[in-house]
N, C-alpha and C positions, 0 to 999 in steps of 0.2 A: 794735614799735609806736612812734610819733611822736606827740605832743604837743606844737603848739603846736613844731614845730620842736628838740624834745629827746628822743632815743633813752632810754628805757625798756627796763630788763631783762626780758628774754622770762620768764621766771616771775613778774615780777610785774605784766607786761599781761597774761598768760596767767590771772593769778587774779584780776583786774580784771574780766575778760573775764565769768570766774564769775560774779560778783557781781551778772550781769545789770538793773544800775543804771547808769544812763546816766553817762557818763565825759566830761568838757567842763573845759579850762583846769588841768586836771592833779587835777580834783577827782571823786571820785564824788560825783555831785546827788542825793545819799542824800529822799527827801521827808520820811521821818521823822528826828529825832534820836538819834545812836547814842552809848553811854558807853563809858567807855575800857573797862572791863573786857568789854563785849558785841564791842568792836572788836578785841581781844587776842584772845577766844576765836576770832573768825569768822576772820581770820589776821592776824599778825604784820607780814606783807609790804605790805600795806596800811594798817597801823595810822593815819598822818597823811593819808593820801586822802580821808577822808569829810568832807564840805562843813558838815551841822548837825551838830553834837555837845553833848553834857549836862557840864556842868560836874563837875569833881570837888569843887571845892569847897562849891557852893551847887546843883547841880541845875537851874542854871538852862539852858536850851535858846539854842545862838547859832549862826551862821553864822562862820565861820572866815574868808571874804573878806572881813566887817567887823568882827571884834574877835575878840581871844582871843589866847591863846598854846599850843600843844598841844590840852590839852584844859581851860584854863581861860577861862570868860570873861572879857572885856574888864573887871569889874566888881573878877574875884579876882586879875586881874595887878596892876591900880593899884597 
């Protein structure tokens, strides 16, 4: 699988795939937000994919294309 012009290892388009959530810019466009430890369980191989995620710090809900680092907000990097 290609993204945006970058080859992708087949088991982890292939679990992408799974995830039946649309996949755009190297991101799955999750509509809800997901927290790291929901994103660990559901696999490993994907863990940095998902587009909104929950802070581990403060629970607050962000987009990762405009702030954050992993899984902290923009707020808990500063």
């Amino acid at each position: 699988m290609k993204d945006n012009g970058w080859e992708m290892e087949t088991l982890v388009s292939h679990t992408i795939d799974e995830t039946e959530v649309p996949f755009y810019n190297g991101l799955l466009q999750n509509a809800e937000s997901i927290s790291l430890s929901a994103a660990q369980d559901y696999n490993s191989l994907i863990l940095l994919r998902w587009r909104r995620r929950e802070c581990v710090s403060c629970s607050q809900v962000f987009d990762i294309t405009s702030e954050g680092l992993l899984y902290k907000c923009g707020g808990c990097v500063a």
